[in-house]
TORRO-827783 format. One line per field, with one value per atom (N, C-alpha, C, O): x, y, z; atom name; residue number from 1; residue in three letters. Coordinates in nm, 4 decimals, decimal comma. Atoms other than C-alpha are relative to their C-alpha. Layout:
<pts>
east <- (X|...)
north <- (Y|...)
up <- (Z|...)
atome <- (CA|...)
num <- (NUM|...)
residu <- (ala|...)
</pts>
This chain:
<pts>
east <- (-0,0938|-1,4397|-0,0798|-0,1430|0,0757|-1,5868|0,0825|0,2053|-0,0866|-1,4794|0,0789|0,1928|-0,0583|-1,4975|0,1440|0,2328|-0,0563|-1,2991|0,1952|0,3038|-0,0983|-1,0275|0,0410|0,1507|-0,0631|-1,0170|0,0037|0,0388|-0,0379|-1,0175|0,1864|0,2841|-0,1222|-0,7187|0,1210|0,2335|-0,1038|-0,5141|0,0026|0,0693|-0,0262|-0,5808|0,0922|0,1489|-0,0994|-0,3407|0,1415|0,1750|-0,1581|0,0305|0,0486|0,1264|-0,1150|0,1711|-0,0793|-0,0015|0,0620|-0,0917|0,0922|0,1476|0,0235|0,0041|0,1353|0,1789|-0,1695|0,3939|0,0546|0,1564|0,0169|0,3112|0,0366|0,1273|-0,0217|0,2009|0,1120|0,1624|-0,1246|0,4727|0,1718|0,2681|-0,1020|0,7206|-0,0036|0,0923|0,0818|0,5473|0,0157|0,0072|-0,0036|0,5967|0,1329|0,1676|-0,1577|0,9656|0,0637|0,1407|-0,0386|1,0214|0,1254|0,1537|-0,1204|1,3590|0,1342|0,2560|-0,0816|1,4833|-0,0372|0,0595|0,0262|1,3289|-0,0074|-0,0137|-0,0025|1,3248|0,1305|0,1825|-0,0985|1,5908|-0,1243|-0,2329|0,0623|1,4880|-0,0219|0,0652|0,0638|1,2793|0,0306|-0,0516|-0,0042|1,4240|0,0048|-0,0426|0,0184|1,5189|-0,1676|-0,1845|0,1612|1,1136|0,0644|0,1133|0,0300|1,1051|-0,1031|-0,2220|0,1104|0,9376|-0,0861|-0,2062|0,0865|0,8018|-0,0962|-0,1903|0,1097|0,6132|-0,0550|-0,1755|0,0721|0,5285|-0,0176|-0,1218|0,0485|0,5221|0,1239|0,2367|-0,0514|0,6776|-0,0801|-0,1855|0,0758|0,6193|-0,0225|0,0354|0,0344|0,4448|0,1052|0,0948|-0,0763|0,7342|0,1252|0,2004|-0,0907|0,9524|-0,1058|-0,0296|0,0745|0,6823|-0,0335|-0,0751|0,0237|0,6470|0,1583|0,1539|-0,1612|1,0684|-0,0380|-0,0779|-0,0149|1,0559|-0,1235|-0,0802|0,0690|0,7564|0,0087|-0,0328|-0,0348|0,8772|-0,1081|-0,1124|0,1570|0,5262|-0,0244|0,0166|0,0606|0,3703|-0,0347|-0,0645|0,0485|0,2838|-0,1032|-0,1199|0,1325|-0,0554|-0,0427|-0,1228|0,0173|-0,0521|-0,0008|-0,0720|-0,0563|0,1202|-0,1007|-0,1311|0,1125|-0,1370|-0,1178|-0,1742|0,1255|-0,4459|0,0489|-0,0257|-0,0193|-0,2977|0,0106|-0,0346|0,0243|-0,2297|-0,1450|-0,1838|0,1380|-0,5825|-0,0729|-0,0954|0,0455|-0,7334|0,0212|-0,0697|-0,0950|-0,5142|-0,0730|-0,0910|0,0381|-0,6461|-0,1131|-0,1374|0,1802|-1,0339|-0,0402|-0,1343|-0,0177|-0,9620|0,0035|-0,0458|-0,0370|-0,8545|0,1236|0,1467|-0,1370|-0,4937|0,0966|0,2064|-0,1137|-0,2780|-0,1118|-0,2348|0,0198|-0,3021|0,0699|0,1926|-0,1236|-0,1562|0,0049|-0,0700|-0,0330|-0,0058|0,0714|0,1727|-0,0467|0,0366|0,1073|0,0809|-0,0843|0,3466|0,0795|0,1779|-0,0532|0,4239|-0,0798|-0,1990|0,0725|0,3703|-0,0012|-0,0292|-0,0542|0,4677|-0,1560|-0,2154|0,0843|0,1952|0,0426|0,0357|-0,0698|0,3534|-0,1306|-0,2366|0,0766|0,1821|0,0421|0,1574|-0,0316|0,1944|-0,1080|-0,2244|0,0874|0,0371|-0,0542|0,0060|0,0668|-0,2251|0,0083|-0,0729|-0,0075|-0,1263|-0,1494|-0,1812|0,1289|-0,4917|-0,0673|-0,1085|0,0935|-0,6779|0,0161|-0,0714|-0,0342|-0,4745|-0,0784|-0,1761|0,0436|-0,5251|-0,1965|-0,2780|0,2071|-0,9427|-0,0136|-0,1325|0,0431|-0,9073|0,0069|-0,0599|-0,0255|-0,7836|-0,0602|-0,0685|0,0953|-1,0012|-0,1440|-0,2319|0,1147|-1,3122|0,0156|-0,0712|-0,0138|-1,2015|-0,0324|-0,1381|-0,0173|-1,1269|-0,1398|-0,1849|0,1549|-1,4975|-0,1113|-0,2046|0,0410|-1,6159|-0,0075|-0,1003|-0,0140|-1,4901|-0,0163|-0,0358|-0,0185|-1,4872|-0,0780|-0,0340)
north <- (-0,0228|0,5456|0,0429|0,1484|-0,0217|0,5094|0,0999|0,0915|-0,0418|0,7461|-0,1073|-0,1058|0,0586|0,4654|-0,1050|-0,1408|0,1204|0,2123|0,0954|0,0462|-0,0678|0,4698|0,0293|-0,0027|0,0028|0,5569|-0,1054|-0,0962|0,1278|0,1706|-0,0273|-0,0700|0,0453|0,1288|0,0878|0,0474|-0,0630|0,3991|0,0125|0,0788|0,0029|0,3216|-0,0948|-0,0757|0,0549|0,0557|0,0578|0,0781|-0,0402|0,1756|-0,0705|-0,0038|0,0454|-0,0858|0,0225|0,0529|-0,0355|-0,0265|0,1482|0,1591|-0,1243|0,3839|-0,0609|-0,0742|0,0163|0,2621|-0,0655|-0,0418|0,0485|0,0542|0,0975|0,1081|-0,0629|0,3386|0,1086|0,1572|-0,0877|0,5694|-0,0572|0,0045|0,0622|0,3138|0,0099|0,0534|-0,0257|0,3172|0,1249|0,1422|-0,1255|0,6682|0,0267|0,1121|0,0033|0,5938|-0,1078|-0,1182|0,1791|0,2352|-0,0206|-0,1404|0,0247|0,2651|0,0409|0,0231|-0,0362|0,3981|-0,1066|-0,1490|0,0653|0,1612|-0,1561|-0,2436|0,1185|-0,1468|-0,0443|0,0400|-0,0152|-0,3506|-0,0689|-0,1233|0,0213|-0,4044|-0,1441|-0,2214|0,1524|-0,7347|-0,0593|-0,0445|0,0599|-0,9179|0,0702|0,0396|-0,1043|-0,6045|0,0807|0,1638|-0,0907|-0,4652|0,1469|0,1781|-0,1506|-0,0930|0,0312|0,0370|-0,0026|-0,0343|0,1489|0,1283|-0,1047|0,3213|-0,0130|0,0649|0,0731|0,1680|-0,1369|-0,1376|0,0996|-0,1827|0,0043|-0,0514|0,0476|-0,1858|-0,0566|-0,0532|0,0777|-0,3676|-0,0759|-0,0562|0,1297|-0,7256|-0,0109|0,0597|0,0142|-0,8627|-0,0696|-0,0489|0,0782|-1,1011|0,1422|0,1200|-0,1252|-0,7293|0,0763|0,1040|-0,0493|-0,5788|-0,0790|-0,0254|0,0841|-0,8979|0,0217|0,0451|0,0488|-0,9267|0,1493|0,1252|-0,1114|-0,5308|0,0061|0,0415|0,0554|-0,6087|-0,0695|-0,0423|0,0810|-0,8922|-0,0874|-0,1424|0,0415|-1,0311|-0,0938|-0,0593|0,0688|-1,3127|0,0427|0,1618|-0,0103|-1,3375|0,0308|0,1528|0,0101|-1,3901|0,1233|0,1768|-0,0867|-1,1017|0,1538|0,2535|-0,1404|-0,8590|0,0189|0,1257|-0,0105|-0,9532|0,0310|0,0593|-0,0165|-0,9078|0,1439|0,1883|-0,1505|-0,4952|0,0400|0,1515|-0,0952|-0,4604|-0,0259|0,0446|0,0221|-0,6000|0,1358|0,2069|-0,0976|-0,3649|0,1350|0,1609|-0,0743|-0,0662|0,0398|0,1444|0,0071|-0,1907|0,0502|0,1330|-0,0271|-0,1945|0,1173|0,1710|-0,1289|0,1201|0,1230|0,2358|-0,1179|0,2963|0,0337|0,1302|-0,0604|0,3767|-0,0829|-0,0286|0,0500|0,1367|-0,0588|-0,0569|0,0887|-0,0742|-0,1184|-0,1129|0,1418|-0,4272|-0,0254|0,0259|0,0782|-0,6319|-0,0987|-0,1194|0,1491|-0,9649|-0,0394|-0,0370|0,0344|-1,0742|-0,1346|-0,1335|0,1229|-1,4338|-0,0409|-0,0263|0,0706|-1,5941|0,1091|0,0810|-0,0931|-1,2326|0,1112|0,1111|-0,0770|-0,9553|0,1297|0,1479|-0,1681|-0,5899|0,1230|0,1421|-0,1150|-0,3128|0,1334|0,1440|-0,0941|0,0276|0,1314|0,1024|-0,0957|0,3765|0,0589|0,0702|-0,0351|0,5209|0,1207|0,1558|-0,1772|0,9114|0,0563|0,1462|-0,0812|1,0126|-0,0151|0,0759|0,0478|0,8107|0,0270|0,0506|-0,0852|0,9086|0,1575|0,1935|-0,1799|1,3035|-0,0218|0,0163|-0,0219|1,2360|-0,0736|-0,1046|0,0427|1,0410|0,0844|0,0741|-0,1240|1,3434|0,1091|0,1728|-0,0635|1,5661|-0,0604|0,0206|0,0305|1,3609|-0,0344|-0,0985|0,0600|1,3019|0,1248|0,1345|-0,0765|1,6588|0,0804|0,1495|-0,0450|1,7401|-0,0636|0,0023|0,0254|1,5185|0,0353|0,0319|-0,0837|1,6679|0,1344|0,1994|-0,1011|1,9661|0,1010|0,2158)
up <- (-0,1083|-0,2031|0,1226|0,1279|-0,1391|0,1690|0,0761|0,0728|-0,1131|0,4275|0,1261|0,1727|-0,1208|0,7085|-0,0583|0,0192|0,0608|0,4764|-0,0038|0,0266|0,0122|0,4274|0,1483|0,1940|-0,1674|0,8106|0,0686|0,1862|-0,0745|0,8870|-0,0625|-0,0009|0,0579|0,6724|0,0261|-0,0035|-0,0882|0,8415|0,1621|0,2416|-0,1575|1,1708|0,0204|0,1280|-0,0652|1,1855|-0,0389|-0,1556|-0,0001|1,2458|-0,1047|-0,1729|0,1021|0,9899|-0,1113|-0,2017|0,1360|0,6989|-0,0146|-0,1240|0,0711|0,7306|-0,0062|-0,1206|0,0466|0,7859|-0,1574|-0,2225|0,1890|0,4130|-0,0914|-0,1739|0,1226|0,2633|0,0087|-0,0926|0,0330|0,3633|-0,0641|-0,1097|0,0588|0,2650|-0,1526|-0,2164|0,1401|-0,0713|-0,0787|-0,2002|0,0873|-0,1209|-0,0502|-0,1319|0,1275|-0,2287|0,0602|0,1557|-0,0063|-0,2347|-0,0373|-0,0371|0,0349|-0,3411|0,1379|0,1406|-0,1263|0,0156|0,0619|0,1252|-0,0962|0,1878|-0,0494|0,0370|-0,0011|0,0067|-0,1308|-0,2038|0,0961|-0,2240|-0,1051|-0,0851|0,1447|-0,5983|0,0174|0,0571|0,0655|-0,6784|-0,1371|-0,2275|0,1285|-0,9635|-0,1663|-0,2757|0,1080|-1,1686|-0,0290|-0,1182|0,0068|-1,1382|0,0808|0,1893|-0,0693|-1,1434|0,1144|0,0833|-0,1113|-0,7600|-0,0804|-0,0976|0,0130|-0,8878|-0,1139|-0,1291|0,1327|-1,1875|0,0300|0,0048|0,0008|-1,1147|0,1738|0,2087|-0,1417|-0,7164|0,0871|0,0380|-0,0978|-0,4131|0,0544|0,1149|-0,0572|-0,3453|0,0844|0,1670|-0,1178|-0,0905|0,1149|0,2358|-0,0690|0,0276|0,0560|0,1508|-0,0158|0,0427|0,1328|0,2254|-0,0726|0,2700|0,1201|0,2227|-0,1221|0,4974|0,0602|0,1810|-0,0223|0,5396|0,0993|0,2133|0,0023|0,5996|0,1544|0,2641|-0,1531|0,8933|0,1006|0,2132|-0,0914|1,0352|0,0429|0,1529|-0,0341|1,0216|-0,1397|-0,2506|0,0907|0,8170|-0,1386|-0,1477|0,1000|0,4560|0,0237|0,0238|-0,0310|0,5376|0,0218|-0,0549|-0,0671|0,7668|-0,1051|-0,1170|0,1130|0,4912|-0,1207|-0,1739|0,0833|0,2563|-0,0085|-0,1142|-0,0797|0,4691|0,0060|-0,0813|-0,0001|0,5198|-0,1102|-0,1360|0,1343|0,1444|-0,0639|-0,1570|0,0139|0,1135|-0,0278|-0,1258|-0,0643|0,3185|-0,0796|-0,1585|0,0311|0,2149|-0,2016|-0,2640|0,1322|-0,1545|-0,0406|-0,1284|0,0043|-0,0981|0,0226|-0,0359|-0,0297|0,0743|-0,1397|-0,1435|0,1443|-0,2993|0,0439|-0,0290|0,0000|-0,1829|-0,0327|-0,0199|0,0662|-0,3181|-0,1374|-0,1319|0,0803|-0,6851|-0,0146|-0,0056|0,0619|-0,7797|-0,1349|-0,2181|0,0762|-1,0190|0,0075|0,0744|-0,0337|-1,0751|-0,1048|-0,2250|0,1499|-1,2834|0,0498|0,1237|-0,0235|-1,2591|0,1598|0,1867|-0,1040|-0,9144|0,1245|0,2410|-0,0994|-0,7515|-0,0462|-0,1541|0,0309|-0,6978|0,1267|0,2483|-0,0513|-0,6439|0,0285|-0,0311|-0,0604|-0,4880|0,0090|0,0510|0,0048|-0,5118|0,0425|0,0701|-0,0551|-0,4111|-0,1061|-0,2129|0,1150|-0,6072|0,0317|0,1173|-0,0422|-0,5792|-0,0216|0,0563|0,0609|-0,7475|0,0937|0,1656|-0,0984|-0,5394|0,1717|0,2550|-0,1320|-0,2199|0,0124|0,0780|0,0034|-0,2848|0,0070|0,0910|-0,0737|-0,3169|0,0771|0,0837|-0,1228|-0,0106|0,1068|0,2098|-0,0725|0,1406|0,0023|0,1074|0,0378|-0,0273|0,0511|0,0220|0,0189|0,0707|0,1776|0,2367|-0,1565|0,4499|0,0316|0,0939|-0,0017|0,4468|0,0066|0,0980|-0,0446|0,3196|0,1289|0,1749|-0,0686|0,5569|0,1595|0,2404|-0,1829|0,9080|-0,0284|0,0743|-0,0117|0,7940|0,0470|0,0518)
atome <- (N|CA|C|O|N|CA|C|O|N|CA|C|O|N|CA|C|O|N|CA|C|O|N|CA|C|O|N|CA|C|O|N|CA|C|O|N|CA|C|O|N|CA|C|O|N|CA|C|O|N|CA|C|O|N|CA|C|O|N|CA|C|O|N|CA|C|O|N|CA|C|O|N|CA|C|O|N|CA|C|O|N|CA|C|O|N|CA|C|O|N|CA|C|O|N|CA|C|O|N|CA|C|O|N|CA|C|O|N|CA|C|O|N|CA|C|O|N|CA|C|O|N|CA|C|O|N|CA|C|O|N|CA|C|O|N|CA|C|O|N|CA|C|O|N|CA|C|O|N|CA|C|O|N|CA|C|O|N|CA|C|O|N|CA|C|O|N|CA|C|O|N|CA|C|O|N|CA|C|O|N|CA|C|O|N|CA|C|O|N|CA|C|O|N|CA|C|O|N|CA|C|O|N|CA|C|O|N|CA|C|O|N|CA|C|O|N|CA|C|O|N|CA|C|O|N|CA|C|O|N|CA|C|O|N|CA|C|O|N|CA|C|O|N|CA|C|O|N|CA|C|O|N|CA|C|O|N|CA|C|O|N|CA|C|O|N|CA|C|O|N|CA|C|O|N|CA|C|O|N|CA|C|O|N|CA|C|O|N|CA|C|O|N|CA|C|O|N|CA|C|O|N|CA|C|O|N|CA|C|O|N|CA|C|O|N|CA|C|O|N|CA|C|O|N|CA|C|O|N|CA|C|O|N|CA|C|O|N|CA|C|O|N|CA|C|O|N|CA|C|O|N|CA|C|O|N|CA|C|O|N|CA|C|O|N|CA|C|O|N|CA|C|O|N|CA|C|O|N|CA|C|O|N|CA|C|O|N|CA|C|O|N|CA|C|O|N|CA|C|O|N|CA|C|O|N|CA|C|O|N|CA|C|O|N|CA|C|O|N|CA|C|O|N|CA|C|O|N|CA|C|O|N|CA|C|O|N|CA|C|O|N|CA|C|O|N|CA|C|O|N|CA|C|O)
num <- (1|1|1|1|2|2|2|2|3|3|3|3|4|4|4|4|5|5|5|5|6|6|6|6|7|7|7|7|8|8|8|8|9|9|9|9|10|10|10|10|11|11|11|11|12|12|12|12|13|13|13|13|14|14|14|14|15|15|15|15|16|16|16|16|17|17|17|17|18|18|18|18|19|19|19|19|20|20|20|20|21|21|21|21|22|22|22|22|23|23|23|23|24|24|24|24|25|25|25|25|26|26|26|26|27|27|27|27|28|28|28|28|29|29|29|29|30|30|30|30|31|31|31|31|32|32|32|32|33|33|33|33|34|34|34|34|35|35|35|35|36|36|36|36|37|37|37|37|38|38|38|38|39|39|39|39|40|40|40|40|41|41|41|41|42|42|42|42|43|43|43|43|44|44|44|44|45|45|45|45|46|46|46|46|47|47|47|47|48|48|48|48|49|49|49|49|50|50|50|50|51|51|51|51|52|52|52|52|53|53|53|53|54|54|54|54|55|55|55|55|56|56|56|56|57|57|57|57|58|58|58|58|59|59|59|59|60|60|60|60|61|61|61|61|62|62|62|62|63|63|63|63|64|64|64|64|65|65|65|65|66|66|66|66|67|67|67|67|68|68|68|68|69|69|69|69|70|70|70|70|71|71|71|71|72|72|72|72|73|73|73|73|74|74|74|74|75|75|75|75|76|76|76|76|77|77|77|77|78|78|78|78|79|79|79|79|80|80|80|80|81|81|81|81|82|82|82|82|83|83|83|83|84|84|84|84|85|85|85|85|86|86|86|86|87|87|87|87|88|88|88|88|89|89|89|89|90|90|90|90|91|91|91|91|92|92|92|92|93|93|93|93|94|94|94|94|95|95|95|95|96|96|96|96|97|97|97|97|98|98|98|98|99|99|99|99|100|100|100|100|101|101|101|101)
residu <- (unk|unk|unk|unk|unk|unk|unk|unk|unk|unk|unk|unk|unk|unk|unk|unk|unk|unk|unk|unk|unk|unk|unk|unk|unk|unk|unk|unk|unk|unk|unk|unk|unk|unk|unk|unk|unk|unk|unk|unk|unk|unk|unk|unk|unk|unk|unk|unk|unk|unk|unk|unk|unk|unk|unk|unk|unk|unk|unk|unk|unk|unk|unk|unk|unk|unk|unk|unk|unk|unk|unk|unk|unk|unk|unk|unk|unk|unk|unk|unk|unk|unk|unk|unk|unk|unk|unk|unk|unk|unk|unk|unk|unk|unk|unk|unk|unk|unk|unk|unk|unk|unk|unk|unk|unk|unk|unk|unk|unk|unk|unk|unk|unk|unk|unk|unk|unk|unk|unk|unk|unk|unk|unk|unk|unk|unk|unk|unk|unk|unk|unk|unk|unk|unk|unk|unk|unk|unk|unk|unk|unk|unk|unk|unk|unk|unk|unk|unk|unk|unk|unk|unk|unk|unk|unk|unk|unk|unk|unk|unk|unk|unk|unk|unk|unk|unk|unk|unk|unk|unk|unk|unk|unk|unk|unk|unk|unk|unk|unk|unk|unk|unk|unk|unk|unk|unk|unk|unk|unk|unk|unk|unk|unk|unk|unk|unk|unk|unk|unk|unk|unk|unk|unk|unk|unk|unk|unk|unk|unk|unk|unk|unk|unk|unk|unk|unk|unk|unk|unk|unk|unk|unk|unk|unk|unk|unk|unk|unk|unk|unk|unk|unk|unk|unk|unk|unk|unk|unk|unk|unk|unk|unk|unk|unk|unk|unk|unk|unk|unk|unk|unk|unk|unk|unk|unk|unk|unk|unk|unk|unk|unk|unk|unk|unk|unk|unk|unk|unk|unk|unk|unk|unk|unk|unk|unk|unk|unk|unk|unk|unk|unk|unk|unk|unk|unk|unk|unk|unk|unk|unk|unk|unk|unk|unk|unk|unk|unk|unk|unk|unk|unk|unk|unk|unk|unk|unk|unk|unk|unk|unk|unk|unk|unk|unk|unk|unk|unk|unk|unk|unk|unk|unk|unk|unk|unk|unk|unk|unk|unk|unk|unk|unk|unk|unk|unk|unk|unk|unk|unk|unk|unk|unk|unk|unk|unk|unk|unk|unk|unk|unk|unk|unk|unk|unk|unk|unk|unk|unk|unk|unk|unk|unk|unk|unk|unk|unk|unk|unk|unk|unk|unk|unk|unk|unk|unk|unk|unk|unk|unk|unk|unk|unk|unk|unk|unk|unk|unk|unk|unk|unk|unk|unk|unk|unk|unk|unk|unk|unk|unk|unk|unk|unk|unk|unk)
</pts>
């Protein structure tokens, strides 16, 4: 886990607006095909609708966002859900935290 990789991936407004959507996917988005969002994720086609911005586009921020260590996926069928990695958040916070500090 990089510091800069983690502060590239919250500098953009719609990556941090992702992950706060992420932190209770059930307010903010509707259910995918009966998939539990707090266990398997929210799709990417739920996160583009919800942006107003390209597939492409939505995929390239959960990328990012990914490489970063703050979200995980899964792929189930032709759909690949995303979700927040709480562990990996908290020592991104912890390790930003040692870093300015």
């Amino acid at each position: 886990m990089e510091p800069i990789e983690i502060l590239k991936a919250l500098s953009n407004e719609s990556r941090l607006q992702i992950l706060q959507w992420l932190k209770e996917p059930e307010q903010h988005f509707k259910p995918h095909e009966g998939i539990d969002m707090r266990k398997i994720g929210v799709c990417v086609g739920q996160v583009t609708g919800k942006l107003s911005m390209t597939q492409s586009t939505a995929s390239q921020y959960l990328t990012i966002l990914q490489r970063a260590g703050l979200v995980t996926s899964e792929r189930i069928g032709k759909f690949t859900y995303y979700k927040r990695d709480e562990g990996k958040i908290s020592e991104a916070l912890a390790l930003l935290k040692n870093e300015l500090e």
